[in-house]
C-alpha positions in Angstrom: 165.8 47.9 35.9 169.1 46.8 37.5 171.2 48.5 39.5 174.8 48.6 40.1 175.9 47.3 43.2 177.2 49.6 45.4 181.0 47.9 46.1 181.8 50.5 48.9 179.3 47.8 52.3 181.1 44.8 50.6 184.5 45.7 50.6 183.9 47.3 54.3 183.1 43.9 54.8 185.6 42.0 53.4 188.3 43.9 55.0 186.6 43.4 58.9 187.1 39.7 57.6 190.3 40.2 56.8 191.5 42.0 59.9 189.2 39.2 61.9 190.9 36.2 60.1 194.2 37.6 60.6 193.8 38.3 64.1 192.3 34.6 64.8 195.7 33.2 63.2 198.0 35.3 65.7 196.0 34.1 68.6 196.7 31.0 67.0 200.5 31.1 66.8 200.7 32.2 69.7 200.4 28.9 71.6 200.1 29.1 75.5 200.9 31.8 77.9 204.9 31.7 79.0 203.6 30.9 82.8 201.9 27.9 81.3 204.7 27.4 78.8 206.8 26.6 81.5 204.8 24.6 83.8 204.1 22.4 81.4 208.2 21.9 80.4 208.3 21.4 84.5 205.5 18.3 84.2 206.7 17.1 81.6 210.4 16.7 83.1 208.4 15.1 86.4 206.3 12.7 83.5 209.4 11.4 82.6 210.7 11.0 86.0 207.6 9.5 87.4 207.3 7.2 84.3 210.7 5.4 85.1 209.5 4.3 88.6 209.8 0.7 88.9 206.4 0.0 90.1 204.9 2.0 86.9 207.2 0.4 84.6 206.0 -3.0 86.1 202.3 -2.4 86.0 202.3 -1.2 82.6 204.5 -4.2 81.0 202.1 -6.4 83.0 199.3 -5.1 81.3 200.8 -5.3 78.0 201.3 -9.0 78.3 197.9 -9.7 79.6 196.0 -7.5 76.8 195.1 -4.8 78.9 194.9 -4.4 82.8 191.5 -5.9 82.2 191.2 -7.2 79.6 188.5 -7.3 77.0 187.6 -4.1 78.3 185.9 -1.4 75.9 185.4 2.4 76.0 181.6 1.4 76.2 181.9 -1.3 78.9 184.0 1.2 81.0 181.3 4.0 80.3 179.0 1.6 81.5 180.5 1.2 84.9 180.0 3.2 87.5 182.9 4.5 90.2 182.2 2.2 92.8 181.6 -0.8 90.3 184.2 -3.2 91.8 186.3 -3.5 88.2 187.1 0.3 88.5 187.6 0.2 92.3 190.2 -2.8 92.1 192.2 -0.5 89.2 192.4 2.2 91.6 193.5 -0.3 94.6 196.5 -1.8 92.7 200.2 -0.3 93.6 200.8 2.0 90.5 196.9 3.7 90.8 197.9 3.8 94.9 201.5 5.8 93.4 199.5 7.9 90.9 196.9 9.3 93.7 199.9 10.4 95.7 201.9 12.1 92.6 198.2 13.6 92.0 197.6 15.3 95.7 200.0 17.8 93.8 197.6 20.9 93.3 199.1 21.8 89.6 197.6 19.2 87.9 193.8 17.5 88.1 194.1 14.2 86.6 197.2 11.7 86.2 196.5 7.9 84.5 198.8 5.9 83.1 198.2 3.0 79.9 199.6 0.8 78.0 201.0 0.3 74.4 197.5 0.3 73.1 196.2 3.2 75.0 194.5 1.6 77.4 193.8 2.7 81.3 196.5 1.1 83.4 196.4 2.9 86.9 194.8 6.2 87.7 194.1 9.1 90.4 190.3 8.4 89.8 188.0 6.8 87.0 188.9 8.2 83.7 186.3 8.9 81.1 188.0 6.7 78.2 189.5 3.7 78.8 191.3 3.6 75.6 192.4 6.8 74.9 194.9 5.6 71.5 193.5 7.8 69.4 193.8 10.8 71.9 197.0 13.2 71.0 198.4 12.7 74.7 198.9 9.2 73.7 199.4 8.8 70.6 202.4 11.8 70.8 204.4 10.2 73.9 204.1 7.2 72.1 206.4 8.7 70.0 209.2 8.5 72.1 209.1 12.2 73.6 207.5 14.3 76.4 204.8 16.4 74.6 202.2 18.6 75.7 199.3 20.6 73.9 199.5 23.7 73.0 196.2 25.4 74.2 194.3 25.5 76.9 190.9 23.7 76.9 188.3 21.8 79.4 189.4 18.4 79.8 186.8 15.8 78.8 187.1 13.8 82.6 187.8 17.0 85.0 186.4 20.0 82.9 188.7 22.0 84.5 190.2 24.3 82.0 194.1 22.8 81.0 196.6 21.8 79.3 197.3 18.6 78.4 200.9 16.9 78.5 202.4 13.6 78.6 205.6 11.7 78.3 206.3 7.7 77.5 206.9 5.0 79.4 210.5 3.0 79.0 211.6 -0.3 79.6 214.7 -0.9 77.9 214.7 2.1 75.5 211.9 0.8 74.4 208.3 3.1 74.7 205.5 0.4 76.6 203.2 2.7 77.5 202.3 6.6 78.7 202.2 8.2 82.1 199.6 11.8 81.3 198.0 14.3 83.1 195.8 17.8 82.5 197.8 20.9 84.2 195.2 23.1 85.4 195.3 26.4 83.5 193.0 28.4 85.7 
């Protein structure tokens, strides 16, 4: 014997779906909170700014002509390494990584590294977790030519502090050589 199925549980069902699905989307399009909105068109404006310093600019087109700041360097040599291995230490010693640690003292923000064409680490506030971050949306949008930032707030992978990401290119010329980016704490 077979018996009908009673349609009334599944369409209950179907509409909570519904109603969940649409809900999820708003959240969605809504993008970031206006406070955060706005920091983040304040850091990226200071990006910009802070990528035309001359000692930035130099470091960066250094490191392009060499193949890196070190070069042969992988993301799973540098995971290898640990903070105080000398390689990481003299990064953070050079002039752009000493200018980056004093733009970073600002409280707003919890990381700030700058690479080069290919993505890869240039100078930094500290040791990032990826060395070549190409493939990472702060690079590869600001690489476009344009300040950019995410639009949602998430743990970043070297801080874990909840933030949003944002980023702007590096010029020499007119020309994008490389990307100055940070992670605007969102806590």
């Amino acid at each position: 014997m077979t018996r009908a199925l009673d349609s009334k549980p599944f369409m209950l069902t179907a509409a909570l779906f519904l109603v969940a699905l649409a809900f999820q989307s708003s959240l969605a399009l809504a993008g970031l909170p206006a406070d955060i909105e706005a920091k983040a068109e304040v850091y990226k404006k200071k990006l910009v700014d802070w990528a035309a310093n001359p000692v930035i600019v130099k470091a960066v087109k250094e490191a392009n002509a060499a193949g890196g700041a070190i070069p042969g360097m992988t993301n799973g040599k540098w995971d290898e390494l640990a903070e105080t291995d000398p390689l990481v230490n003299g990064m953070l010693a050079t002039p752009a990584s000493k200018l980056i640690k004093q733009w970073e003292a600002d409280k707003a923000i919890n990381k700030l590294f700058v690479r080069d064409a290919k993505g890869n680490l240039v100078a930094g506030s500290g040791k990032s977790l990826i060395y070549n971050a190409s493939a990472r949306p702060p690079v590869k949008e600001a690489m476009k030519g344009k300040p950019w930032n995410a639009d949602e707030i998430k743990p970043d992978t070297t801080t874990q502090i909840k933030s949003v990401h944002v980023s702007a290119p590096i010029l020499d010329g007119g020309k994008v050589i490389g990307v100055i980016h940070t992670a605007l704490t969102a806590e």
